[in-house]
PDB file of the backbone (N, CA, C, O) and the ligand in Angstrom, with CONECT records:
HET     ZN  A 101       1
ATOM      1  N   UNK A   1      16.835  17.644  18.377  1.00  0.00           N
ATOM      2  CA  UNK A   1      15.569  17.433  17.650  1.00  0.00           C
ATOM      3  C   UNK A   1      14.913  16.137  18.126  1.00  0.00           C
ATOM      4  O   UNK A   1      15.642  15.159  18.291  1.00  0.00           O
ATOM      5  N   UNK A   2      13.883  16.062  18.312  1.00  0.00           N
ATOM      6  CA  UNK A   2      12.871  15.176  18.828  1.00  0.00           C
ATOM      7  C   UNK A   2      12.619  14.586  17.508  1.00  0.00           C
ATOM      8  O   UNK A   2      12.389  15.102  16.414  1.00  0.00           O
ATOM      9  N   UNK A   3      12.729  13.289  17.921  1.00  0.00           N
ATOM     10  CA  UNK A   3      12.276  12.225  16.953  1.00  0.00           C
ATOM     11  C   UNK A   3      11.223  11.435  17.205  1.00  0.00           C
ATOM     12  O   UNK A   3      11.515  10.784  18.208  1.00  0.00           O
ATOM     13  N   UNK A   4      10.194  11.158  16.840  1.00  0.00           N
ATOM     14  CA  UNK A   4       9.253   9.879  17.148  1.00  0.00           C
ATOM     15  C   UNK A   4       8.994   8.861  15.642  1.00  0.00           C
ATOM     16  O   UNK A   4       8.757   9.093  14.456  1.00  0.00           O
ATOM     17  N   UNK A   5       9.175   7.794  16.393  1.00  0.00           N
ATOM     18  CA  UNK A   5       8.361   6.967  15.217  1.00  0.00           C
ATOM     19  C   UNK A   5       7.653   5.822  15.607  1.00  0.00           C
ATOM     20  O   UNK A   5       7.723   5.126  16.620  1.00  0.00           O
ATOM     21  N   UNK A   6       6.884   5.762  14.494  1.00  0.00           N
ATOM     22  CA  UNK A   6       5.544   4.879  15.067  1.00  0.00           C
ATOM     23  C   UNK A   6       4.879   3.687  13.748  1.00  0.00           C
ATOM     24  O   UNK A   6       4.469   4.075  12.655  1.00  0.00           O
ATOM     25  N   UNK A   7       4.909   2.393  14.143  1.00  0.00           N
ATOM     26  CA  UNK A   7       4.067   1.549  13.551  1.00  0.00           C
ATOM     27  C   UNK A   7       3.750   1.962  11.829  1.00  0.00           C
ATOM     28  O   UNK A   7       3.189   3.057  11.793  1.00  0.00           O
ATOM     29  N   UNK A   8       3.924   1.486  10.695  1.00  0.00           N
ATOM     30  CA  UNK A   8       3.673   2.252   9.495  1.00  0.00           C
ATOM     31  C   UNK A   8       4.458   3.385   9.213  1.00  0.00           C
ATOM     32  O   UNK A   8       4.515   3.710   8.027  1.00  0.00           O
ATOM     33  N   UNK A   9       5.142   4.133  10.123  1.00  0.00           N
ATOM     34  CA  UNK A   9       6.192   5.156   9.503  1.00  0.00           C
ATOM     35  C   UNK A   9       6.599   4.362   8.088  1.00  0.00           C
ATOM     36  O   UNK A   9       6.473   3.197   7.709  1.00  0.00           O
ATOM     37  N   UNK A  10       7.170   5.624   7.477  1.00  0.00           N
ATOM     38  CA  UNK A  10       8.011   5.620   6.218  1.00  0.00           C
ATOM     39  C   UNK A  10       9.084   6.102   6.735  1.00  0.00           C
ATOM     40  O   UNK A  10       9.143   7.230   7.224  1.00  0.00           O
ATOM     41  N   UNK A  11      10.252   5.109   6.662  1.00  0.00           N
ATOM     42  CA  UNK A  11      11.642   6.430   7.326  1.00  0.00           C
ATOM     43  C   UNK A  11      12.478   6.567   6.332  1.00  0.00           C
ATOM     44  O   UNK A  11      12.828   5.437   5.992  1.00  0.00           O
ATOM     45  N   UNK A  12      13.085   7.540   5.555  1.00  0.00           N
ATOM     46  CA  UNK A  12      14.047   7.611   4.811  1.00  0.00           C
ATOM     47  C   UNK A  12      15.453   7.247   4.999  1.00  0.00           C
ATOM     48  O   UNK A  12      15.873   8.301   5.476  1.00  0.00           O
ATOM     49  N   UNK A  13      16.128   6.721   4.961  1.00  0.00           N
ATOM     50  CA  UNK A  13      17.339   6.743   5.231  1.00  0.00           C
ATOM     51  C   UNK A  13      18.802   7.590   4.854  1.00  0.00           C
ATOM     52  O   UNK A  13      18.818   8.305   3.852  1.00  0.00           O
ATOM     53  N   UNK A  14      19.836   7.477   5.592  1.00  0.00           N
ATOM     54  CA  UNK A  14      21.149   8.328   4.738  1.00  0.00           C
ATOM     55  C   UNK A  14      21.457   7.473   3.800  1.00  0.00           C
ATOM     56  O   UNK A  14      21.387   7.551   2.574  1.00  0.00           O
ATOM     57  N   UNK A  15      21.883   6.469   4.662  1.00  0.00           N
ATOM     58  CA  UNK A  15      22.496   5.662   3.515  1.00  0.00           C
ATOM     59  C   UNK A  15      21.355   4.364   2.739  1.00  0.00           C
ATOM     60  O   UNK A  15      20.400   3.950   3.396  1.00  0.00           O
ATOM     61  N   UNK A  16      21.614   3.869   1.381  1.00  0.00           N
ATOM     62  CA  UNK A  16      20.638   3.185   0.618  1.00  0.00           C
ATOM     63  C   UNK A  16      20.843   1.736   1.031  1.00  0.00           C
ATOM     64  O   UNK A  16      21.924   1.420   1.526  1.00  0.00           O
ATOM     65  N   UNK A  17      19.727   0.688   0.834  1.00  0.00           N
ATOM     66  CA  UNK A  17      20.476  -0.630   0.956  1.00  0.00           C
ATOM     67  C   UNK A  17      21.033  -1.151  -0.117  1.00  0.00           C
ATOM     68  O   UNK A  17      21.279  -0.559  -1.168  1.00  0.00           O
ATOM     69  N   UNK A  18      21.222  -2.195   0.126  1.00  0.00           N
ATOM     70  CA  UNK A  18      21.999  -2.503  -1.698  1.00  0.00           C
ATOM     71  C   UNK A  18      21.128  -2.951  -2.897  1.00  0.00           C
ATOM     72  O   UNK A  18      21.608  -3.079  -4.023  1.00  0.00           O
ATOM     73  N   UNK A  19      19.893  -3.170  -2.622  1.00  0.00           N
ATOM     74  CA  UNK A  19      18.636  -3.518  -3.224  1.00  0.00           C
ATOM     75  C   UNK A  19      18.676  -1.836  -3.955  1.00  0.00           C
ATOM     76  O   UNK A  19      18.450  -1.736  -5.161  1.00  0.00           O
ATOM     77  N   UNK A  20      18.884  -0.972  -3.380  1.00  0.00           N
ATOM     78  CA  UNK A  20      18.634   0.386  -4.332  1.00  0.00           C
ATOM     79  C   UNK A  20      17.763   1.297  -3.417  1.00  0.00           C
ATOM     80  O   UNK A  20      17.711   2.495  -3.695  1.00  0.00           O
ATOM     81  N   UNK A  21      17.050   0.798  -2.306  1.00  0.00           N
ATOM     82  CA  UNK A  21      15.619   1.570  -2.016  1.00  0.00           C
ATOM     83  C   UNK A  21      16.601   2.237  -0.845  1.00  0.00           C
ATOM     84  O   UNK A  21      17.612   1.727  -0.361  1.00  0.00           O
ATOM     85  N   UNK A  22      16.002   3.533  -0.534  1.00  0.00           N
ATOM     86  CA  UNK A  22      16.439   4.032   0.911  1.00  0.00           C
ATOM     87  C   UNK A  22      15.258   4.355   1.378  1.00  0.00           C
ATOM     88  O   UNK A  22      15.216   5.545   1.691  1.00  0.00           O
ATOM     89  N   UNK A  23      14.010   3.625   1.602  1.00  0.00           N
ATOM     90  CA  UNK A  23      12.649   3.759   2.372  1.00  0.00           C
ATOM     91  C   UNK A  23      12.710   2.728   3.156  1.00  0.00           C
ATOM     92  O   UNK A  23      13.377   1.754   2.805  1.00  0.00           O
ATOM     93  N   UNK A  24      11.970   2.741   4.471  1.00  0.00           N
ATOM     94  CA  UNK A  24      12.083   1.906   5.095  1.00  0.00           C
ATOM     95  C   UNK A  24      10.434   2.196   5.793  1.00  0.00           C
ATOM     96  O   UNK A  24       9.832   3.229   6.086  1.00  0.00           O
ATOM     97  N   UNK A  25      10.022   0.456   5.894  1.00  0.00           N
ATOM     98  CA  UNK A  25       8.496   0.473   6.855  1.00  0.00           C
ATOM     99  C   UNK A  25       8.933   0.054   8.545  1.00  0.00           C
ATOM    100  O   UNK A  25       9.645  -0.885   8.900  1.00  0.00           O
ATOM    101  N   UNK A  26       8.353   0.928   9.282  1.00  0.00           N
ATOM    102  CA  UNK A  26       8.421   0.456  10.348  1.00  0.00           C
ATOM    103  C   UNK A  26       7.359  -0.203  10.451  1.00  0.00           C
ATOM    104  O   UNK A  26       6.209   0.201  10.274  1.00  0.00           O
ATOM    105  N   UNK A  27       7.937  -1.873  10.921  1.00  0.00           N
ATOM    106  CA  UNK A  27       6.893  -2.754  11.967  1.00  0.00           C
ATOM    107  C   UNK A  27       6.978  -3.380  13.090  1.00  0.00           C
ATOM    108  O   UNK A  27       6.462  -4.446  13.427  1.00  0.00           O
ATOM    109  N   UNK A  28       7.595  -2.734  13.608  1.00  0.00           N
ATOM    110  CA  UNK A  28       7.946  -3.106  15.071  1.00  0.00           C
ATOM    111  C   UNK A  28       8.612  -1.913  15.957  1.00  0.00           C
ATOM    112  O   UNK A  28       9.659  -1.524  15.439  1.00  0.00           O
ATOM    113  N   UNK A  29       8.230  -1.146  17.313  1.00  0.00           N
ATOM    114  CA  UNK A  29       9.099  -0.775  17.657  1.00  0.00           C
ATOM    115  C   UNK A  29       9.291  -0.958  18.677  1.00  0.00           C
ATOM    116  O   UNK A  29       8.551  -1.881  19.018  1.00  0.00           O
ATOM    117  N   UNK A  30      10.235  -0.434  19.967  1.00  0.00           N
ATOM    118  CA  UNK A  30      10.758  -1.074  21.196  1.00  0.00           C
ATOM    119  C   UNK A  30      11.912  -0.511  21.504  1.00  0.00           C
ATOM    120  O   UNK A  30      11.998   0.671  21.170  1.00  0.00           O
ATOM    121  N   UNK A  31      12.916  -1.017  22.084  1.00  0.00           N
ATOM    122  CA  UNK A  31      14.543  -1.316  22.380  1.00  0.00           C
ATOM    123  C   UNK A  31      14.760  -0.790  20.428  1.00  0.00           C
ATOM    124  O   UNK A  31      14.908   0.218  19.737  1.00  0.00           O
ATOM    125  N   UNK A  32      14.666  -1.964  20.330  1.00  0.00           N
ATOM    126  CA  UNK A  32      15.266  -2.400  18.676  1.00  0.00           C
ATOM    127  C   UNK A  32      13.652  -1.974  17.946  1.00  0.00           C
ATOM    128  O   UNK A  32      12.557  -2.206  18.458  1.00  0.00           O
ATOM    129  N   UNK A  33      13.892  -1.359  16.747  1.00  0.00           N
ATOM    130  CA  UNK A  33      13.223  -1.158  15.880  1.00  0.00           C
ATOM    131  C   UNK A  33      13.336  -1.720  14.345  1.00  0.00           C
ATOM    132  O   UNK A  33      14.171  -1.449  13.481  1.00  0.00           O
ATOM    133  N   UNK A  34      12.053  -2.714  14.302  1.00  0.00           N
ATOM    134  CA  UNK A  34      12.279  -3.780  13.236  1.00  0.00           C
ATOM    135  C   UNK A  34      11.592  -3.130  12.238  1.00  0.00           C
ATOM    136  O   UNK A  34      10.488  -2.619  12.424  1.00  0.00           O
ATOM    137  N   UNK A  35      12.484  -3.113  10.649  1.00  0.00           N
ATOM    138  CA  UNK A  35      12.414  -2.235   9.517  1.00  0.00           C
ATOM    139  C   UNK A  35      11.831  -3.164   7.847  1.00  0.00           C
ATOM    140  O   UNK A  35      12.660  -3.947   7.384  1.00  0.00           O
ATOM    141  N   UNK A  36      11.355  -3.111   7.578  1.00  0.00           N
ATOM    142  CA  UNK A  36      11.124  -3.808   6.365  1.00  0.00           C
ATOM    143  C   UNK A  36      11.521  -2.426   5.267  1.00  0.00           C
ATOM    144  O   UNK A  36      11.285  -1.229   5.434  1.00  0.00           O
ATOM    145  N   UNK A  37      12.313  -3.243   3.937  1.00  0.00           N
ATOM    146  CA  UNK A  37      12.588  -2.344   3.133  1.00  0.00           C
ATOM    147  C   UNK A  37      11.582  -2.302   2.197  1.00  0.00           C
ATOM    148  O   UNK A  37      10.849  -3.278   2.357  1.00  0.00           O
ATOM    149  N   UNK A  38      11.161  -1.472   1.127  1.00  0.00           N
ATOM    150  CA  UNK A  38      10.188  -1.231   0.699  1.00  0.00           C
ATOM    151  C   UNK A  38      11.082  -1.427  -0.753  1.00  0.00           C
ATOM    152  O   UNK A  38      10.442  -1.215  -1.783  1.00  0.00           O
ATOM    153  N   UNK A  39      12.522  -1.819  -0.898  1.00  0.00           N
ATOM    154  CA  UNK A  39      12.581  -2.208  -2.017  1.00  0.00           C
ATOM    155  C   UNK A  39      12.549  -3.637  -2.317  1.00  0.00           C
ATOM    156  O   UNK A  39      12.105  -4.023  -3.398  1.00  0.00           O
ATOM    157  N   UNK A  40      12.999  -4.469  -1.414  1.00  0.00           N
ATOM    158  CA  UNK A  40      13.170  -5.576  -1.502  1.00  0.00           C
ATOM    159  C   UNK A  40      12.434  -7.081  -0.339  1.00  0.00           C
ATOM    160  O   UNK A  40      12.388  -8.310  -0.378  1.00  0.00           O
ATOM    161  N   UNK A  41      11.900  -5.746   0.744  1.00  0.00           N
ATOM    162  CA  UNK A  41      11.231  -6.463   1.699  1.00  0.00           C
ATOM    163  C   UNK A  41      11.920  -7.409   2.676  1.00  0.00           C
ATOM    164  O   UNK A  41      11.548  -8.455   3.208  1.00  0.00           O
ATOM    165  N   UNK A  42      13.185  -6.613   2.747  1.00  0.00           N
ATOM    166  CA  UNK A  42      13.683  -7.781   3.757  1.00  0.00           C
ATOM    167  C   UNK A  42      13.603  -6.768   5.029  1.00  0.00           C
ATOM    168  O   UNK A  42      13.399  -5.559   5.143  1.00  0.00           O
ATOM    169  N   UNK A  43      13.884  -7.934   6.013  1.00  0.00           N
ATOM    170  CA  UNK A  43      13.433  -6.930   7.665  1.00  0.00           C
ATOM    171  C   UNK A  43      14.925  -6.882   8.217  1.00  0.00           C
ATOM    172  O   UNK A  43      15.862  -7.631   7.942  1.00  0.00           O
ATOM    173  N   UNK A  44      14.885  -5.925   8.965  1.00  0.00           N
ATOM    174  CA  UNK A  44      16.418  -5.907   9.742  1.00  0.00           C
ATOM    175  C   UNK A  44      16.001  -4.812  11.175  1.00  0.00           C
ATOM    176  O   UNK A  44      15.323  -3.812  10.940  1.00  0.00           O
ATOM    177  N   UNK A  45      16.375  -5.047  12.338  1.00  0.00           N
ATOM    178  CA  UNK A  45      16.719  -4.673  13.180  1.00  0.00           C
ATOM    179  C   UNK A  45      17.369  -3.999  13.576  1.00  0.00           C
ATOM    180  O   UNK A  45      18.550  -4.111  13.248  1.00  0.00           O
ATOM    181  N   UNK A  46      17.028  -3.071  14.372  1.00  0.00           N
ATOM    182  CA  UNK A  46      18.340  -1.903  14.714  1.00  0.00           C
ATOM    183  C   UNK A  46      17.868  -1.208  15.709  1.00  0.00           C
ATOM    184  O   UNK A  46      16.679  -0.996  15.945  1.00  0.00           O
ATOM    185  N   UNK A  47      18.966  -0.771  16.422  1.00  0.00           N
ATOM    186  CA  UNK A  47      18.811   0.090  18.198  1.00  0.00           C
ATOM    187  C   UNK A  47      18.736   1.275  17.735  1.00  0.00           C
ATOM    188  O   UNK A  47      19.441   1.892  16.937  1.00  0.00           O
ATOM    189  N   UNK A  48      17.650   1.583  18.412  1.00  0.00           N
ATOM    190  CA  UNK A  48      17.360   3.218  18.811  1.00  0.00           C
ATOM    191  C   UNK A  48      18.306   4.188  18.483  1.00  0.00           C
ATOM    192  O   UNK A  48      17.695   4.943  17.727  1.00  0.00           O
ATOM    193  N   UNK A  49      19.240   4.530  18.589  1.00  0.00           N
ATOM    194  CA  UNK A  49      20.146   5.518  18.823  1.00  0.00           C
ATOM    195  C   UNK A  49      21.171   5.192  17.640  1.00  0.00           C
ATOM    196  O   UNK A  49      21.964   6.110  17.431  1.00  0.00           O
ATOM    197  N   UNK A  50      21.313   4.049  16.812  1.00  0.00           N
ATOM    198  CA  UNK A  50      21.708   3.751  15.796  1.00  0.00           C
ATOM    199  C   UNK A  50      21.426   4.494  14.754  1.00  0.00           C
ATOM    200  O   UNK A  50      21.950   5.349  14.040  1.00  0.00           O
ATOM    201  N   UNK A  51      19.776   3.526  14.962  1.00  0.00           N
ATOM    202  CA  UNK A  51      18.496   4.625  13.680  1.00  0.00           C
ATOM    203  C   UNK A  51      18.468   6.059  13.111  1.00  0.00           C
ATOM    204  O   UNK A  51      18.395   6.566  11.992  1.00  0.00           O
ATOM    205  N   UNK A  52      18.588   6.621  14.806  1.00  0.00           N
ATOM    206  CA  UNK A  52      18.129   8.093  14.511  1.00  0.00           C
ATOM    207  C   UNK A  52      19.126   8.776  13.940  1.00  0.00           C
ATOM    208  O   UNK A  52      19.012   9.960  13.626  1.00  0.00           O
ATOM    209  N   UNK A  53      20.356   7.969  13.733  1.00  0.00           N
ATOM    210  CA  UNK A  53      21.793   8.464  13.514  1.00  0.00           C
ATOM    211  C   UNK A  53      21.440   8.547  11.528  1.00  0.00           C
ATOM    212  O   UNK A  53      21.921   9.260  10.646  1.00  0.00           O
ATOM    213  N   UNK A  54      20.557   7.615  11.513  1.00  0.00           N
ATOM    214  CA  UNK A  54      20.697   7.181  10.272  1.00  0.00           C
ATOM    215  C   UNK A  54      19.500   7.884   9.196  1.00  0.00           C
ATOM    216  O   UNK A  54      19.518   8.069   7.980  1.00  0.00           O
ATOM    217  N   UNK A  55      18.674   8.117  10.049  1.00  0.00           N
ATOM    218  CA  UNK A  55      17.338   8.674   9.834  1.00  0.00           C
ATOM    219  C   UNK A  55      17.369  10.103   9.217  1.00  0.00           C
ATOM    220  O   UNK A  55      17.638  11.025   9.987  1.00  0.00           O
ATOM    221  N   UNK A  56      16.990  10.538   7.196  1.00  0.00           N
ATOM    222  CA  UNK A  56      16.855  11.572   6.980  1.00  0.00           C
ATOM    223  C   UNK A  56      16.071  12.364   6.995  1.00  0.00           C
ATOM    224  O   UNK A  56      16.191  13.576   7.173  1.00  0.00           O
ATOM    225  N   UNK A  57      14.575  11.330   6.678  1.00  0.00           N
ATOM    226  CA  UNK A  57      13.492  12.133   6.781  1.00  0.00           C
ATOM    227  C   UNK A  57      12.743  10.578   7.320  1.00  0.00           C
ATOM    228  O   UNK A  57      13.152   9.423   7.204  1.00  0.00           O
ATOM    229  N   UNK A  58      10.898  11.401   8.234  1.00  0.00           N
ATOM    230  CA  UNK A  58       9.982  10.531   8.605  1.00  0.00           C
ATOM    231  C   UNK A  58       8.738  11.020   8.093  1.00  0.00           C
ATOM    232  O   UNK A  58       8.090  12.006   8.445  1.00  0.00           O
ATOM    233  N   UNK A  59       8.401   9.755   6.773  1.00  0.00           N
ATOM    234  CA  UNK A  59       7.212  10.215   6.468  1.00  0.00           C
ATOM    235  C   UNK A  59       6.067   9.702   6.906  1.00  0.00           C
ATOM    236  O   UNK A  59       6.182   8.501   7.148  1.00  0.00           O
ATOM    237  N   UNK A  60       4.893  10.184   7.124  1.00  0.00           N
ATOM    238  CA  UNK A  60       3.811   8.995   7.773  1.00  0.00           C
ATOM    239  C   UNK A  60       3.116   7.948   6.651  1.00  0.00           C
ATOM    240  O   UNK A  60       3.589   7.474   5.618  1.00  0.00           O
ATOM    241  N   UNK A  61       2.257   7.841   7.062  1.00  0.00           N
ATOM    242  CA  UNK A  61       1.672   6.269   6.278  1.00  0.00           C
ATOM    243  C   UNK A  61       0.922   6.745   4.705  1.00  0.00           C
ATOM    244  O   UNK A  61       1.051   6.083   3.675  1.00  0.00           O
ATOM    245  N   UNK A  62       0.268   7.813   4.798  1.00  0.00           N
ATOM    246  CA  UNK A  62      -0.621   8.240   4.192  1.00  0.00           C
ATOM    247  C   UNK A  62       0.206   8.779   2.633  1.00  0.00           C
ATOM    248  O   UNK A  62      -0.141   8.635   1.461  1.00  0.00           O
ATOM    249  N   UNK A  63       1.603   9.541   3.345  1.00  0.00           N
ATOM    250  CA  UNK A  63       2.542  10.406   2.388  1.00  0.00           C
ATOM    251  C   UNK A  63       3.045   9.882   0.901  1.00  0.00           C
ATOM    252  O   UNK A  63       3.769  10.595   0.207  1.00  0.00           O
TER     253      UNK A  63
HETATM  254 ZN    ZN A 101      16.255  -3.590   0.098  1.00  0.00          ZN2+
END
């Protein structure tokens, strides 16, 4: 399955952070794709092939 994500994605996650939220904003992407949580707003970093491991659903900006 083909994945893309882009700038403003909403990505769901498998697993939750410990803040409670499992949404995540993408603002950065590249190599490493930099994530702000939408429960607590902290940013964290993570490789490509990590992500997509982790990734349940991608919602866009609007959703
Ligand atoms: Zn959080």
């Amino acid at each position: 399955m083909q994945k893309t994500i882009d700038i403003g994605d909403i990505l769901v996650l498998k697993k939750q952070h410990p803040c409670g939220a499992n949404k995540w904003k993408v603002i950065r992407t590249g190599a490493d794709v930099k994530l702000q949580c939408m429960g607590c707003d902290r940013i964290v970093m993570i490789d490509r092939p990590t992500l997509y491991k982790r990734i349940k659903r991608i919602m866009s900006e609007d959703e």
